[in-house]
N, C-alpha and C positions, 0 to 999 in steps of 0.2 A: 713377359706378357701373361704369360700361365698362371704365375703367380699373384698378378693382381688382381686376375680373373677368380680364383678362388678366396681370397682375399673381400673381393667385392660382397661374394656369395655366403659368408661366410664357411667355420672351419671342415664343414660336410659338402663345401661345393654346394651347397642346396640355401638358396635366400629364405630370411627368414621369414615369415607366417605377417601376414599384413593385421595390424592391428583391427578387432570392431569396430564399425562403424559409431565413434564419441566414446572409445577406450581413454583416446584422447583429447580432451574438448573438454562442454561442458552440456549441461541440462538445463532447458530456461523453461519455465513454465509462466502464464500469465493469465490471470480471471481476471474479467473484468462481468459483476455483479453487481445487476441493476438495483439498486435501493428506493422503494415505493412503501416508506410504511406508514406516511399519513396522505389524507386525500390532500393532493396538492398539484397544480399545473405547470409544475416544474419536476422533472426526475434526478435522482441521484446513480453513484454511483460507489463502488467499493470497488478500488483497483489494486491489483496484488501479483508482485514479480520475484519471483522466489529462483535464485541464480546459482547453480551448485556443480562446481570447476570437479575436474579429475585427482584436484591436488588436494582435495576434500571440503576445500574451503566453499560457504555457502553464502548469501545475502538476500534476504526480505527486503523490499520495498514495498509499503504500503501508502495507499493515499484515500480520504474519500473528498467526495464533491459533489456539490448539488447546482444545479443550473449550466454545468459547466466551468465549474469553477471553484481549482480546490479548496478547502478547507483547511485538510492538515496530512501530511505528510512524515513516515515516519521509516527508517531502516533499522533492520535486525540483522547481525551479525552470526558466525558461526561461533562458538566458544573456544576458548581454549586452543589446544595443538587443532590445526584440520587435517594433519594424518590422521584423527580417529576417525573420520569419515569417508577412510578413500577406499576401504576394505567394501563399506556398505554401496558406495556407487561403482566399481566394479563389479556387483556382483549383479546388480540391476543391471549394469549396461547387455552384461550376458542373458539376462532374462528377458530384453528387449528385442535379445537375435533369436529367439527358438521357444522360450518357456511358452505354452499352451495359457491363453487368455491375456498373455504381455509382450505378444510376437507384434511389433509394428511391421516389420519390412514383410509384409504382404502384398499380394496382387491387388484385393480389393479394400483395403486401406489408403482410399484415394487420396492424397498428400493436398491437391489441388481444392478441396471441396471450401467452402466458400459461404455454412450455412449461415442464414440470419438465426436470430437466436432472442427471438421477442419477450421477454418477461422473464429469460431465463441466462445462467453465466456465460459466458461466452469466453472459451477456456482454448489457448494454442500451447502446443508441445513443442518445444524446440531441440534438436540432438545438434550440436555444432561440434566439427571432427577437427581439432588443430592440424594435424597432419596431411589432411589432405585438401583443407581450407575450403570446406565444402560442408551447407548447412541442410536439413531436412525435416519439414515440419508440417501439423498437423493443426487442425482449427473445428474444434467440436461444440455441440451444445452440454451444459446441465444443470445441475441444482446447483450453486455455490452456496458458500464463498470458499477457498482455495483448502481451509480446512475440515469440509464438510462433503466436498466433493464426493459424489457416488455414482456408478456404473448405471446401476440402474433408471431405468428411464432417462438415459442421454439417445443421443442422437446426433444428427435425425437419421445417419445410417445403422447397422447391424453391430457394425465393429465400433461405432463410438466410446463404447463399453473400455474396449483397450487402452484408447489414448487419456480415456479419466481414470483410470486404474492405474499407468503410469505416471499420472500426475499427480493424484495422492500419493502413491507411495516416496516421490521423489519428496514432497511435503512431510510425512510419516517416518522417513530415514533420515531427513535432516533437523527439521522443530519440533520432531517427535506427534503420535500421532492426538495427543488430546491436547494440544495447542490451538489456541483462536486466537482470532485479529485483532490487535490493541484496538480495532473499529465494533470488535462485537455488541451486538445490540444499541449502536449507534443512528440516529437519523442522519440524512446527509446535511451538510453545511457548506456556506462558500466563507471565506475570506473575505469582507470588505475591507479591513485595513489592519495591519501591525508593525509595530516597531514600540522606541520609548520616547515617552517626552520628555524633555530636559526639564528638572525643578517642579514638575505638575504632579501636585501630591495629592489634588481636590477632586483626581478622578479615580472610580470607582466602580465595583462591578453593578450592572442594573440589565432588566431588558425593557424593550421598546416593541409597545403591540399595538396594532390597529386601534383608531379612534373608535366613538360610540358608533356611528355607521361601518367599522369594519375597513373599509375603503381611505378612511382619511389618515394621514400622518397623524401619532400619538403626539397628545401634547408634550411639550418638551424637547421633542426631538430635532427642528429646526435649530434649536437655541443650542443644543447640546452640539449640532452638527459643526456650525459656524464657527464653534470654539475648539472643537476639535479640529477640522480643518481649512481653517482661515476661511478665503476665498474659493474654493471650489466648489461647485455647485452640487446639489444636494442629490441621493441617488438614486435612481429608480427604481423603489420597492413595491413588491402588491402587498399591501400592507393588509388586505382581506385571507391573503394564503400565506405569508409570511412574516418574520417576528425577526429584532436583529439585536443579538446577544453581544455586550458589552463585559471583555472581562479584564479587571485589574487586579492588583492585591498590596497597592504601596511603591511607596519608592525605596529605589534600590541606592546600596552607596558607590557602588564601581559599574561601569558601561560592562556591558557586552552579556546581559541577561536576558532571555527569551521569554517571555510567556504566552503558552498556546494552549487554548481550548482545543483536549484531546479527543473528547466526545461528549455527543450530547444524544441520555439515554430519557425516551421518553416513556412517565410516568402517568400519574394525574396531569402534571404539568411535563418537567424536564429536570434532571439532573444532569449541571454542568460540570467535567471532570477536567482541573487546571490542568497544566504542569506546567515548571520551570525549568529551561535548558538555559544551567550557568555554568562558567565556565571552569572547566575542572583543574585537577592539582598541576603545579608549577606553571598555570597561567596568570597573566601582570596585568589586568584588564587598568583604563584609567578610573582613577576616581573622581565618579561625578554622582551627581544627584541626577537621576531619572525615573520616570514609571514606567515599567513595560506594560503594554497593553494588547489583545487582539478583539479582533470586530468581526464576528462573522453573521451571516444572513443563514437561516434556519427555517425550514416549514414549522407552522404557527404551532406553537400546543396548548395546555392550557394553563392556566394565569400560576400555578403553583411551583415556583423555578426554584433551586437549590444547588448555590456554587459551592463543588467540593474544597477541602483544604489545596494546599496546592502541592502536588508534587514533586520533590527536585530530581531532575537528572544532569547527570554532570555530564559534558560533553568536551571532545578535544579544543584547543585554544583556535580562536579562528572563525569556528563553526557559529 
């Protein structure tokens, strides 16, 4: 019995040293950053979940959306080995138990607080401890978006300052710190429709803005509707605050091509930025003739629109 008792303890009789609190776990951070940047009576949003394990490994999820309703959606991965980055998140995690201005486990670091955060990001810190399957988190105000984040002037208590400083730098030590959001300087947009049409070569990127009263469906747009989507009835745009961006770029020879309007930067008018998610090497897609296409709805801007080339990204077979 002696012996299992030391054994248990290990070889000093003395158990070992309980790990920090998310030595083992992971760090999740999440902005959610309101997007207002033309007058319009509908809000957007810039959403961004930046996930980074103990085993170094990291993931971005981004999305933006307008009216409540995303647009586009996008994940970044960590690169290469993610040993290189498990050296940089244990040394935070230790700066998280004691370092002066990065100290969470505080008395007056109230876990519970619950601010609204009107015009401004609205950012939670998450520490999750695999080992003792126990989570601890925190829900601040400030300036976004995830890679802009700054101490100053957050809130709305004293110590806000902490929980935005470790969420920068959790951003800073993984996508490095002059990284921004494939959304930067984007307006928001929703998704009205995408996918391909089989054999449909006659469509084409264009946009659709308010009639001469501002209020009425632009001409064309019924007739375009009905052919794009058979019978389904037509959908409720204010077409005085809003504009609905059409983008194609041809038909393609094999299934399983994407095309998504990555953002839309406005100018005079708008600069529309494609991309193409096809499917990458040792994938057998069929071959058919189709157009990929996406529809999204957009606060209005002005009449001077410019669709970029389009960009390919290759993605795993499936996706």
């Amino acid at each position: 019995m002696a012996t299992a008792a030391v054994s248990a303890c290990g070889e000093n009789g003395v158990a070992p040293p309980m790990l920090r609190f998310g030595q083992s776990g992971q760090l999740v951070v999440e902005v959610v950053t309101p997007q207002q940047l033309l007058p319009s009576p509908g809000r957007g949003e810039l959403r961004q979940t930046l996930t980074w394990r103990s085993t170094g490994a990291w993931q971005l999820l981004e999305s933006i959306a307008y009216r409540g309703v995303v647009g586009s959606e996008t994940t970044t991965r960590s690169p290469g080995l993610p040993a290189a980055f498990t050296a940089s998140y244990a040394t935070l995690v230790t700066q998280i138990h004691g370092a002066a201005g990065l100290d969470l486990f505080i008395e007056d670091l109230d876990p519970n607080l619950n601010p609204p955060c009107d015009g401004e990001a609205r950012v939670t810190l998450r520490i999750q401890d695999e080992i003792r399957g126990e989570e601890r988190s925190w829900t601040r105000c400030a300036k976004g978006p995830l890679g802009s984040l700054n101490p100053a002037g957050s809130g709305p208590d004293i110590h806000a300052s902490r929980v935005i400083q470790v969420s920068r730098l959790v951003h800073d030590r993984t996508l490095g710190d002059s990284a921004t959001s494939v959304y930067h300087q984007s307006i928001p947009f929703a998704t009205l429709d995408q996918g391909a049409k089989p054999g449909e070569r006659a469509l084409v990127s264009r946009v659709f803005f308010g009639g001469p009263d501002e209020d009425d469906a632009p001409a064309g747009w019924g007739d375009f509707w009905r052919r794009h989507a058979g019978g389904a009835s037509l959908p409720d745009i204010d077409w005085k605050a809003d504009m609905v961006v059409v983008a194609a770029d041809g038909a393609r020879q094999e299934a399983g091509s994407i095309l998504e309007i990555r953002s839309i930067v406005a100018t005079e008018g708008a600069i529309i930025h494609l991309v193409e998610l096809a499917p990458g090497d040792f994938c057998s897609p069929a071959a058919v003739v189709e157009t990929p296409f996406h529809l999204v709805i957009a606060p209005r801007t002005g009449s001077a629109i410019q669709f970029s080339e389009v960009a390919l990204e290759r993605v795993p077979c499936g996706l």
